[in-house]
C-alpha positions in Angstrom: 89.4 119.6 86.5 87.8 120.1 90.2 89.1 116.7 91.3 93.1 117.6 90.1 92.5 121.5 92.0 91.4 120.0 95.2 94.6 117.4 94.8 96.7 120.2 94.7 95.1 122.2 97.2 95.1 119.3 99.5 99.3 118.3 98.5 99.7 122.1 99.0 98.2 121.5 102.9 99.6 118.2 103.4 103.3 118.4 101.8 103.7 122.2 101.8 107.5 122.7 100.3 108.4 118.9 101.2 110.3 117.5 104.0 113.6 119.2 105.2 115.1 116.1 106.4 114.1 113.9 103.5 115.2 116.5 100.7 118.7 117.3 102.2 119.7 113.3 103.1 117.9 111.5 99.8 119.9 112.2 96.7 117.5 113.7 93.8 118.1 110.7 91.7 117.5 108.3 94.0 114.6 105.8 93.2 113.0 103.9 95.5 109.8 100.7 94.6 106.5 100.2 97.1 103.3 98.3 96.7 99.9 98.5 98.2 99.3 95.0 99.8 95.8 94.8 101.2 95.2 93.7 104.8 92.1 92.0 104.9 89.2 91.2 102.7 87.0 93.6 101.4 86.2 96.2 98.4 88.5 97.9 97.2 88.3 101.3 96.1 90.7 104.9 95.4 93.3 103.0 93.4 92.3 105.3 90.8 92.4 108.6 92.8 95.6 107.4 94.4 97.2 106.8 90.9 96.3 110.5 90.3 97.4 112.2 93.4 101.2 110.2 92.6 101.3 111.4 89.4 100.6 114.8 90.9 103.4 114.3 93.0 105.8 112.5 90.7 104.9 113.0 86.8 107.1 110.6 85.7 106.1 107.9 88.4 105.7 104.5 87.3 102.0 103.2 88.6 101.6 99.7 88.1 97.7 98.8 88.7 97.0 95.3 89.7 93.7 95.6 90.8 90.7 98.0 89.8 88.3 99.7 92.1 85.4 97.7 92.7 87.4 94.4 93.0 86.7 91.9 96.2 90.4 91.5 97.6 92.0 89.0 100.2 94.4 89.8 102.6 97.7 89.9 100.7 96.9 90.8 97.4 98.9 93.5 95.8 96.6 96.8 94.7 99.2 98.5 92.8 103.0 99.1 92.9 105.0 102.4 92.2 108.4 102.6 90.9 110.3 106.4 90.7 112.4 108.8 92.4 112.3 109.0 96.0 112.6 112.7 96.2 109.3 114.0 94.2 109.2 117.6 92.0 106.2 118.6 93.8 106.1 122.3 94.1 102.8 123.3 94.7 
């Protein structure tokens, strides 16, 4: 409960209303694909949290996990990929 208040709080901050540019050139039902490729080896870790702050964003995002928190990683391994509109219904 904390954790999802201080997402919104910190969306609220970051994001405000949205960006003017981005909302009046992207159509609404445009949808748009990225993935997290990692860029050297390491631990990874706030997959999770970052699944949750996008589905703050974006309810109906799609959040393809490929690798957990905790997980040693190489340079050019995918973490995750989302799939969903390009213009979020974040409103604060």
């Amino acid at each position: 409960m904390y954790l999802r208040e201080f997402i919104i709080k910190s969306l609220e901050e970051d994001v405000g209303p949205g960006d003017y540019s981005s909302l009046s050139c992207i159509d609404h039902d445009k949808e748009g694909k990225a993935q997290l490729i990692i860029k050297e080896e390491g631990v990874l870790a706030g997959v999770e949290l970052a699944e949750l702050i996008f589905k703050e964003v974006e309810p109906q995002i799609f959040f393809d996990k490929k690798i957990s928190d905790g997980a040693l990683v190489k340079k050019g391994d995918v973490a995750f990929i989302i799939h969903g509109k390009s213009v979020n219904s974040f409103k604060g």
